[in-house]
C-alpha positions in Angstrom: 1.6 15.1 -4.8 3.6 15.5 -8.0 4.5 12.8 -9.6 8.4 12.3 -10.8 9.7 10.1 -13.3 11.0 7.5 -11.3 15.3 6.5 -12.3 15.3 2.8 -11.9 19.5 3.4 -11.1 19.2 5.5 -8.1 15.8 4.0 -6.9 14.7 7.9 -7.0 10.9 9.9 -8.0 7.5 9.1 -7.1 5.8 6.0 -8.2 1.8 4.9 -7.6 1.4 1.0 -7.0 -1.9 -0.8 -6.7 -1.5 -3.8 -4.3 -3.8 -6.5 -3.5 -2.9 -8.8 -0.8 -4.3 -12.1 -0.6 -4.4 -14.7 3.1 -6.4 -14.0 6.5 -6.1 -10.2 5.9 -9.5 -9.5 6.9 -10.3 -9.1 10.9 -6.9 -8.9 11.8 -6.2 -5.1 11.9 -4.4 -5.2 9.0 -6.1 -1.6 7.5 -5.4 0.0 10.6 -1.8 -1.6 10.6 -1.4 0.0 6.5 -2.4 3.0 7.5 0.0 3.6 10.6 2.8 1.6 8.6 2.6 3.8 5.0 2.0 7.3 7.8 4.9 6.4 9.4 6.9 6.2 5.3 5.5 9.8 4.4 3.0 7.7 1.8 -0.3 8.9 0.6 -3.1 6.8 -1.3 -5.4 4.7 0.8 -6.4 0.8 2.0 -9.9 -1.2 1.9 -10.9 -4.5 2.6 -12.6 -6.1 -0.4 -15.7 -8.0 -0.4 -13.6 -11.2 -2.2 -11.7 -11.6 1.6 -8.6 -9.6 0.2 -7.3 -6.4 1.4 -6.5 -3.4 -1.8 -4.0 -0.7 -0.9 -3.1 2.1 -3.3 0.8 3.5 -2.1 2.1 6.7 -3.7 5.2 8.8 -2.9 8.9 7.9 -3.5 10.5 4.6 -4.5 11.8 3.3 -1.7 9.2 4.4 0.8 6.7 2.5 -1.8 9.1 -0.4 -2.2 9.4 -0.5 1.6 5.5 -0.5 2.4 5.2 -3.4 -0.4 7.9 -5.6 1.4 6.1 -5.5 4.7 2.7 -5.8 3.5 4.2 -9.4 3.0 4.3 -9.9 6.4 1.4 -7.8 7.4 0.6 -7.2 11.0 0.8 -10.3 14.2 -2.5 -12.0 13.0 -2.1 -11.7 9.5 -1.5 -14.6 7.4 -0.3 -13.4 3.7 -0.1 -15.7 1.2 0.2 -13.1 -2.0 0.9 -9.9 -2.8 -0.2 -9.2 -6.0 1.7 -5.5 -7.3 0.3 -3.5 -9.9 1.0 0.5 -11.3 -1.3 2.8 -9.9 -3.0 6.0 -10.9 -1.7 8.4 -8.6 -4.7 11.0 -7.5 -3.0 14.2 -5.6 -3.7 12.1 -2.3 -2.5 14.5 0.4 -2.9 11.3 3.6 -3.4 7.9 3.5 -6.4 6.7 4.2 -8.4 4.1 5.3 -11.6 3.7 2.6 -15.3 1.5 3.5 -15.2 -1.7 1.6 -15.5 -2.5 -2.4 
């Protein structure tokens, strides 16, 4: 993927973020769920579960595709009880999917 420098006015370009999200994340299909939910936004990067009980995503790809992803990661999927999303910049890689990676 080629990065763009994103234009804050018309919310267009590629950005990177580096999310960890915090609650009952873990056992609840919520890396399956990321993966099917940032596939289904054209994203690429990858999710893992973390051995602190969090869950660490990496989204790449344009604004509001990332921006999107973020918002419903605060809602996760049915069994998934959020209580932070913690957002970060990431290092975008060349990803060409998104991925699901074994835990850190």
């Amino acid at each position: 993927m080629t990065t763009t420098e994103p234009d804050p006015q018309t919310g267009t370009g590629n950005i990177s973020v580096l999310a960890r999200i915090e609650g009952r994340v873990q056992g609840v299909w919520y890396r399956a769920w990321t993966v099917e939910e940032a596939r289904k936004r054209d994203l690429t990067g990858w999710v893992r579960n973390r051995t602190d009980g969090t869950v660490e995503a990496l989204f790449c790809g344009p604004v509001a595709g990332v921006q999107s992803m973020i918002a419903a990661c605060h809602d996760g999927p049915t069994h998934a009880n959020v209580t932070r999303v913690h957002e970060e910049p990431g290092l975008e890689d060349g990803f060409t999917t998104f991925e699901k990676r074994p835990t850190a």
